[in-house]
C-alpha positions as CSV (number, residue, x, y, z in Angstrom):
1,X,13.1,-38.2,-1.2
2,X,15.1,-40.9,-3.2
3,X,13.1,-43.8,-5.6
4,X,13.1,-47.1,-3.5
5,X,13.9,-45.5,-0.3
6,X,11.1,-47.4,2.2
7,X,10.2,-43.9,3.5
8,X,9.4,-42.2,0.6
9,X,6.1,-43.0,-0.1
10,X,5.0,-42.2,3.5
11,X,6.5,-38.8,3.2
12,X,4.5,-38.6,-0.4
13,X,1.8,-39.2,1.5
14,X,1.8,-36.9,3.8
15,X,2.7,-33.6,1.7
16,X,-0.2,-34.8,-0.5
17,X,-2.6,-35.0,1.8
18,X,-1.3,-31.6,3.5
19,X,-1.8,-30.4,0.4
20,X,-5.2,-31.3,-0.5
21,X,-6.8,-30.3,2.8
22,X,-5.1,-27.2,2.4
23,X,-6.2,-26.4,-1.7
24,X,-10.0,-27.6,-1.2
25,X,-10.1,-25.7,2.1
26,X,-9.8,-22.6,0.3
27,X,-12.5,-23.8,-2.6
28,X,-15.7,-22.4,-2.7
29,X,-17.6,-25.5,-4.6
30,X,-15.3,-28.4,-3.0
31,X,-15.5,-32.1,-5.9
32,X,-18.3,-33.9,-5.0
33,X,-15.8,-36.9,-4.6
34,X,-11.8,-37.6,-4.4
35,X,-10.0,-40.8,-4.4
36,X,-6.1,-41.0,-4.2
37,X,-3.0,-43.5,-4.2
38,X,-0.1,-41.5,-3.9
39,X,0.0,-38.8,-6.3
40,X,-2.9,-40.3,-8.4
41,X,-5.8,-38.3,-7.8
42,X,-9.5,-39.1,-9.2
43,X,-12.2,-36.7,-9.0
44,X,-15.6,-35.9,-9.5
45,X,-15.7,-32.4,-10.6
46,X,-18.0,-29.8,-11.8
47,X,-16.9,-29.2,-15.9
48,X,-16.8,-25.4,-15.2
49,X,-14.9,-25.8,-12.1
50,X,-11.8,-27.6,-13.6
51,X,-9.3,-25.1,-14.8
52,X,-10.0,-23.5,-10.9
53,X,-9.3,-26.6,-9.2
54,X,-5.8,-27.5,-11.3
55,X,-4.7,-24.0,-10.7
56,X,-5.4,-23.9,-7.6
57,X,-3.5,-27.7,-7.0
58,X,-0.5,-26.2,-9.3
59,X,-0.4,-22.8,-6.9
60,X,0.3,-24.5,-3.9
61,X,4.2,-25.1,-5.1
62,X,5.6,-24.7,-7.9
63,X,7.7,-27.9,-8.0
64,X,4.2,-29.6,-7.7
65,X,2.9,-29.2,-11.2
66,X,-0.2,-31.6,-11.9
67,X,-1.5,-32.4,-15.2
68,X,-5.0,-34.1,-15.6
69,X,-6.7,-35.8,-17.9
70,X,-10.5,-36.1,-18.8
71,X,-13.0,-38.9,-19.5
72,X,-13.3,-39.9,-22.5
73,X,-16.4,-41.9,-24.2
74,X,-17.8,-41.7,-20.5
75,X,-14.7,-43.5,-19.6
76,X,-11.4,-43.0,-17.2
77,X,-8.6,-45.2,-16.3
78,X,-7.5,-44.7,-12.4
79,X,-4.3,-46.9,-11.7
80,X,-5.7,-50.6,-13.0
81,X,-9.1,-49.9,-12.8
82,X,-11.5,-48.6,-15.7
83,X,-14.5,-46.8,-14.3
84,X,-17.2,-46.3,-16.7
85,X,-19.6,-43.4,-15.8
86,X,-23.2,-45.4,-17.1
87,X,-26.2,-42.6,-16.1
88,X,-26.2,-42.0,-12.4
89,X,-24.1,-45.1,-11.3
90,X,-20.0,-45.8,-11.5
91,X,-18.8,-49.3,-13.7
92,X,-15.8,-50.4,-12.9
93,X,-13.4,-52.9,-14.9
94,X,-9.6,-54.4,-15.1
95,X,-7.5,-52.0,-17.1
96,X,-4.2,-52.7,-18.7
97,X,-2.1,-49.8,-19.8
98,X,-1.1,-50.4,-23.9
99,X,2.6,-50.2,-22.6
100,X,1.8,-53.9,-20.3
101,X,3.6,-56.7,-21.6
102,X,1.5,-59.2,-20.0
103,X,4.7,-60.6,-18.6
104,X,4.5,-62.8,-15.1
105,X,6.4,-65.4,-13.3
106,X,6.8,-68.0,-16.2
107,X,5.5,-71.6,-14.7
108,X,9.0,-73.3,-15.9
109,X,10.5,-70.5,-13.7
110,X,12.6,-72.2,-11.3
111,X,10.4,-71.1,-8.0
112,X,8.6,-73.4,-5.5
113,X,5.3,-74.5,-7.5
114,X,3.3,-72.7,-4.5
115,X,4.6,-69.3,-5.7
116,X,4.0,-69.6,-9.2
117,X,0.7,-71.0,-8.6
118,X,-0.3,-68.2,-5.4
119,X,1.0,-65.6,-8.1
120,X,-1.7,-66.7,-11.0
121,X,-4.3,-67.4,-7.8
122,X,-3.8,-63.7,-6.8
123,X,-3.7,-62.5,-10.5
124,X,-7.6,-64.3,-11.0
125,X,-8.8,-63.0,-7.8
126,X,-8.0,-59.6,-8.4
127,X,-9.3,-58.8,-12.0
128,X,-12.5,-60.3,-10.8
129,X,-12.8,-58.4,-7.8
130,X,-12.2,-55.0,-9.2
131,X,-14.3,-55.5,-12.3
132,X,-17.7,-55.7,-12.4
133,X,-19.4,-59.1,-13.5
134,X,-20.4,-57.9,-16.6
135,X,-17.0,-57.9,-17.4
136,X,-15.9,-61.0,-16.0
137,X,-16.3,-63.3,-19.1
138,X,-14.4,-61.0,-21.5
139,X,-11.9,-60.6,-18.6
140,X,-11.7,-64.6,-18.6
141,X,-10.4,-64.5,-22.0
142,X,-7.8,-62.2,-21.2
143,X,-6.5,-64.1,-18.2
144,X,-6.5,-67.9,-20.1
145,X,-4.2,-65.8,-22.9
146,X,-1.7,-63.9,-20.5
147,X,-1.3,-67.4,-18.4
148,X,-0.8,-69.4,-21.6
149,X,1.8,-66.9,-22.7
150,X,3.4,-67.2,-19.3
151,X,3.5,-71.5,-20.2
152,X,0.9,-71.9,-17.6
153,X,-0.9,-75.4,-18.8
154,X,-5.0,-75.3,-20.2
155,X,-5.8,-77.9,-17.5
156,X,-4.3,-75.9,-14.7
157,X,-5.9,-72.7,-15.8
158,X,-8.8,-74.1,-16.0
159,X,-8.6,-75.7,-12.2
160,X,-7.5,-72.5,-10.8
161,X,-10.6,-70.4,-12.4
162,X,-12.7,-72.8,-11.4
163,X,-11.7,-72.7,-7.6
164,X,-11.8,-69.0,-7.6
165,X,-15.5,-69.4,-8.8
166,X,-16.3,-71.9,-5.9
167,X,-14.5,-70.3,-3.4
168,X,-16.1,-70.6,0.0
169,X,-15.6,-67.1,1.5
170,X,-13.9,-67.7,4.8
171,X,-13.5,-64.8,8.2
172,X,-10.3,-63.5,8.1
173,X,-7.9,-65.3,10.6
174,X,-4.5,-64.3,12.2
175,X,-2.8,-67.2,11.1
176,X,0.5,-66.3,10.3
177,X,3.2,-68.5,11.3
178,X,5.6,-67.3,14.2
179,X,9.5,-68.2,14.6
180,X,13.0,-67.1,12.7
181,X,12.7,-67.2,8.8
182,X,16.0,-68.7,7.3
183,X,16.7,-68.1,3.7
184,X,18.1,-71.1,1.2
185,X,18.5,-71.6,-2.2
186,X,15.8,-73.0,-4.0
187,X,16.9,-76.4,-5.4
188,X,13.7,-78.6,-7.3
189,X,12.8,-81.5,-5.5
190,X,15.6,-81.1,-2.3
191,X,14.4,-77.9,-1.0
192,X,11.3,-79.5,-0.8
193,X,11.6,-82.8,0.7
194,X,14.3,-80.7,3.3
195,X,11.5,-78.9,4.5
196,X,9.5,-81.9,5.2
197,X,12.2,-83.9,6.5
198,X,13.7,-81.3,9.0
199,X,12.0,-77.9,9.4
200,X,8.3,-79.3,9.6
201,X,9.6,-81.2,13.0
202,X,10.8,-77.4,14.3
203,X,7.9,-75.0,15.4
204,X,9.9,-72.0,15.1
205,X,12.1,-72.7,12.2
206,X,10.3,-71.0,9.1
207,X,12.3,-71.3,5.3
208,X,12.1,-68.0,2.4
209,X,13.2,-69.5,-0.7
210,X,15.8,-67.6,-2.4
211,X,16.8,-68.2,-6.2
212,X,20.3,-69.5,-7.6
213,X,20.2,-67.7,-10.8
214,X,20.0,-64.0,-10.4
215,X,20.8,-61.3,-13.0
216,X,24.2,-60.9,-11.4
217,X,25.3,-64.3,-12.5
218,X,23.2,-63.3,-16.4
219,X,24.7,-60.0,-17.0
220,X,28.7,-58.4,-17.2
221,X,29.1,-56.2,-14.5
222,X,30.1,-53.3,-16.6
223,X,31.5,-50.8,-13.3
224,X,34.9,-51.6,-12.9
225,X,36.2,-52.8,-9.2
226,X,37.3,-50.3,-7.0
227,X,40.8,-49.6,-6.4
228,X,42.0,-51.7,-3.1
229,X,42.9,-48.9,-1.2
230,X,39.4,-47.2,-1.9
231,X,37.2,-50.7,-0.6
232,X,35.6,-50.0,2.2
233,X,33.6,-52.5,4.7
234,X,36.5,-55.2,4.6
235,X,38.2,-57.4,6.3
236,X,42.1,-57.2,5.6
237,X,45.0,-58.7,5.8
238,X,48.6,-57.8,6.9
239,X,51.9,-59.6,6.8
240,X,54.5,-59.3,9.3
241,X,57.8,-58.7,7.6
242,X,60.1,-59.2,10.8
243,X,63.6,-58.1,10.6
244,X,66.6,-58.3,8.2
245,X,67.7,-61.4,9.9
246,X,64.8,-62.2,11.5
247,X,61.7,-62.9,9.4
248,X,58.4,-63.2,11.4
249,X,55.6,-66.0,10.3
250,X,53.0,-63.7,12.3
251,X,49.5,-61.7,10.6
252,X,47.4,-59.3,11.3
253,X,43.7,-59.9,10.4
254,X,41.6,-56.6,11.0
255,X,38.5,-55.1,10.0
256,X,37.5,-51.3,9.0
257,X,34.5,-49.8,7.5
258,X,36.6,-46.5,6.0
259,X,38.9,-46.7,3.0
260,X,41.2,-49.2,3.1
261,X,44.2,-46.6,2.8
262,X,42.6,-44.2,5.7
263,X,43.0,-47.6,7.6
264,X,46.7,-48.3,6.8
265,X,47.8,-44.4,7.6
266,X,45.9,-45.3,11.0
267,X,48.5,-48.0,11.6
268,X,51.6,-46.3,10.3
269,X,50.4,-43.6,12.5
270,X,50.3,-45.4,15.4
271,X,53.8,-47.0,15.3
272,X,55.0,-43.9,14.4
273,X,54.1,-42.4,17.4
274,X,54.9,-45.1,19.7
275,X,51.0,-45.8,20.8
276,X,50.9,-49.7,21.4
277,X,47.7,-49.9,23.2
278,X,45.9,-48.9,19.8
279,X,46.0,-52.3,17.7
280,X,47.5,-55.7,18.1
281,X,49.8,-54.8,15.3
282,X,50.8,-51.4,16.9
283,X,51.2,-53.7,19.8
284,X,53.7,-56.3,18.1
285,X,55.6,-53.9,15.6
286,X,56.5,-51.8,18.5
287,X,57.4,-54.4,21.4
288,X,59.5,-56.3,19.0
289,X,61.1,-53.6,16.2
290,X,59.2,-56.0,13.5
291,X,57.9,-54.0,9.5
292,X,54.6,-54.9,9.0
293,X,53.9,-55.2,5.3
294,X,51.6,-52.2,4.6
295,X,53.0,-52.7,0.1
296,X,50.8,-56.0,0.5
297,X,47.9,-55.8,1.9
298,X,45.4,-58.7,1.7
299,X,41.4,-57.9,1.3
300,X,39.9,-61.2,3.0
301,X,36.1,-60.2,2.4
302,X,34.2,-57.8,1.8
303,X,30.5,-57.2,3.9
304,X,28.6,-53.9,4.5
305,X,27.2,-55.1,7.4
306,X,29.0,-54.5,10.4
307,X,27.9,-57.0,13.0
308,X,28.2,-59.6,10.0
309,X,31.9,-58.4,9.4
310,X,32.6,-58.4,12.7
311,X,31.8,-62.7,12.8
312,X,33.6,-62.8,9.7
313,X,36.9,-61.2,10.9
314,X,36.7,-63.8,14.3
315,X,36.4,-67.1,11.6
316,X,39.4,-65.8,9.4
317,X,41.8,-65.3,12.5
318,X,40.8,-69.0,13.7
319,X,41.2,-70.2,10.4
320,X,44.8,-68.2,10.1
321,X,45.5,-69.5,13.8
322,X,45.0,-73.1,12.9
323,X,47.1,-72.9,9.8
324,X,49.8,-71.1,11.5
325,X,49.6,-73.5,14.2
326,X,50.8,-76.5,12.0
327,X,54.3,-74.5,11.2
328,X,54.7,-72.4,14.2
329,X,54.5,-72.5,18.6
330,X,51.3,-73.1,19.6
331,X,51.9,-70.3,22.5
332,X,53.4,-67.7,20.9
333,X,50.6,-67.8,18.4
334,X,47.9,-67.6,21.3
335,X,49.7,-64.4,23.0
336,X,48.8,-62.5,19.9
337,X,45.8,-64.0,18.2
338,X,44.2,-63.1,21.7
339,X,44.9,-60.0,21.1
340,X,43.7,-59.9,18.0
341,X,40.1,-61.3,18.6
342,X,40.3,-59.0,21.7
């Protein structure tokens, strides 16, 4: 399965759980316990049962090859968390691989303050919740440096561990908000006061902020653009070239999801072989013996998706219909553009 497909990890799931039933089945002395996230495994396990267990995890496939790692000092790191094996009990605590830069959202970021703040909200609540209390002073520490770092100010650190502290634990409601999320870009003090002004009087209006700066706009874009007659997903343009004496004003504004060129040979093709009822401009070159100009093509736009391109194509042939409309016959444009939304 490809990285950053939505699928994947369901479908890692699944084999890995497939394949631990089927492994500790076969086990004589099973681990006494087994905790996993993925294909992070952690295990309680008899010291002279280990090298029986990986080999028998390792035997199922060999393109599944695990490696494991032991405590050491009485101690193991699973994901983020530390456990701590302390006589006959487990301690858990925050862990931080060495590799962590420490890095979040920066406050000065341009994001609504609510994010920034629900981000370093979140970041309190779960160290504390995973660690155990012994550990929640030196963990304290750590947070104050890593939001400083980030530019968070003392004050507001302070304010946001002291509301985790006093947090009233409250039942779990289903409070989410209902209606047709609209994305804009995130502008400091008008997005907000928009959202007041208009959306709050709206029940089913619901605004995802979306940032202006992304890395596209920070970074060269080192791949060079395709070729035009290798785009694919456009909207196109084509020129009628009329006749020797008698030059045509008229366009053809289409839309194709292949290559751009496959699209073209379609059109030749079809005035070639006298089929009319194909396109609009099979349609015109045909009924009137006009060239269309297939050594100039236009690409208008391009968008992958299709019902998007599809609204796209329909505005550019009302905006070509309304310039054409200032230089040529209002009804001879209609009888084709027609057509041509059609």
């Amino acid at each position: 399965m490809p990285m950053g497909n939505p699928l994947s990890p369901t479908i890692a799931d699944l084999v890995l759980d497939y394949l631990l039933d089927e492994c500790f089945e076969k086990m004589i002395e099973k681990p006494r316990f087994v905790a996993k996230y993925v294909d992070d495994i952690f295990a309680v396990i008899n010291k002279d049962k280990i090298e029986e267990v990986l080999r028998s995890l390792n035997g199922f496939h060999p393109k599944i090859q695990f490696t494991i790692e032991m405590e050491k000092n009485f101690e193991i790191a699973f994901l983020d968390v530390k456990i701590r094996r302390q006589n006959d009990s487990l301690m858990f605590n925050w862990h931080q691989k060495d590799t962590a830069s420490g890095r979040l959202i920066n406050f000065r970021s341009n994001h609504p303050k609510h994010i920034i703040l629900n981000t370093a909200s979140n970041l309190i609540s779960k160290i504390f919740t995973i660690s155990d209390t012994c550990f929640h002073r030196t963990n304290e520490e750590k947070i104050i440096k890593m939001l400083r770092d980030n530019g968070f100010p003392s004050t507001l650190i302070r304010s946001l561990l002291f509301k985790h502290k006093n947090k009233i634990p409250q039942t779990k409601k289903d409070d989410r908000p209902t209606g047709y999320y609209n994305s804009v870009i995130f502008v400091p003090g008008l997005t907000e006061n928009f959202k007041k002004s208009i959306v709050n009087k709206t029940k089913n209006i619901l605004m995802a902020y979306k940032p202006n700066m992304t890395l596209s706009h920070l970074f060269t874009k080192l791949k060079n653009k395709p070729e035009k007659d290798k785009a694919t997903d456009v909207i196109y343009k084509i020129n009628c070239k009329g006749k020797p004496n008698e030059p045509c004003n008229l366009c053809y504004i289409g839309t194709t999801k292949q290559f751009l060129r496959q699209r073209m040979s379609n059109h030749k093709s079809d005035i070639k072989s006298n089929n009319p009822g194909k396109t609009a401009l099979a349609s015109h070159a045909i009924e009137y013996g006009h060239t269309p100009d297939f050594e100039d093509v236009k690409v208008l736009q391009t968008e992958r998706h299709t019902s998007k391109r599809y609204t796209l194509e329909t505005l550019h042939i009302i905006n070509n219909k309304n310039n054409m409309n200032r230089k040529l016959d209002t009804q001879n444009i209609s009888s084709v553009y027609c057509s041509l939304v059609s």
